[in-house]
N, C-alpha and C positions, 0 to 999 in steps of 0.2 A: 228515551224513545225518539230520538233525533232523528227526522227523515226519515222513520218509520212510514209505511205504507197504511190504509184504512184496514188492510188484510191480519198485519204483521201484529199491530195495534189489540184489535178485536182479540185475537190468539193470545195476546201479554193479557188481556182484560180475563180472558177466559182461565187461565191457567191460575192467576191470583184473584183470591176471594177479595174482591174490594168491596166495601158497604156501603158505597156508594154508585151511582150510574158513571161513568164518563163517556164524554165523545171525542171523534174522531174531526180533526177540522184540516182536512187536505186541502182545499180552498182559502184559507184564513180568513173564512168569512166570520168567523165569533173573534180569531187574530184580531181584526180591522174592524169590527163594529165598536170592542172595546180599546179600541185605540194604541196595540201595542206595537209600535213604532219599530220598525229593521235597520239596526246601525250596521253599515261597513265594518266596523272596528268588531263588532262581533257575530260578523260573516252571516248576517241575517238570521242565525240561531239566538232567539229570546225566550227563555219559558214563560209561560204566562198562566196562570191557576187561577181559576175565579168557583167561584161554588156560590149558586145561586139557588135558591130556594122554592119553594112550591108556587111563592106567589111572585115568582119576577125579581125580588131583591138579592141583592148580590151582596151577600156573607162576607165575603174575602175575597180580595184581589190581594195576586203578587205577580209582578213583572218582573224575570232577574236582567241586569246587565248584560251577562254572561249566560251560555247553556249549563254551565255547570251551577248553578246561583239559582238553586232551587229550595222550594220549603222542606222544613222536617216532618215528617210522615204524622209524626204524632202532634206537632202544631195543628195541622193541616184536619187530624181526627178530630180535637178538644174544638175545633169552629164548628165540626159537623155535628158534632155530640152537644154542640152547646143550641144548635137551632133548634126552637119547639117543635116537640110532635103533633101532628094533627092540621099542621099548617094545609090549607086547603085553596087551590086556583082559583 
């Protein structure tokens, strides 16, 4: 979802059942609060995954290299399945 638009984004979220919420960061404001750095060398496309939790902590972080240097779907499931239920703000 490379330079996807907040519009285009929303439409991918809606068409696949995901079990989880995601957002949209056209500003790279969640990019730059967690620190993830734009190299030249890979033309400013970084993925960046974090999944944080009910109460602020942040489960997983993965930054790739690369835009193609992403996690595996079901790695990415067994952190969400592995946080407790009931976690509350």
């Amino acid at each position: 979802m490379v330079n996807d638009s907040p519009e285009e984004a929303r439409a991918y979220f809606g068409r696949n059942a995901l079990p989880y919420p995601c957002a949209c960061d056209p500003d790279h404001d969640v990019y730059d609060a967690y620190g993830v750095a734009s190299k030249l060398a890979s033309l400013g496309q970084r993925p960046g995954l974090f999944i944080v939790d009910a109460e602020g902590i942040v489960r997983y972080a993965h930054i790739g290299r690369q835009q193609w240097e992403i996690p595996d779907n079901e790695d990415v499931l067994e952190v969400c399945r592995s946080i407790p239920c009931g976690v509350t703000p």
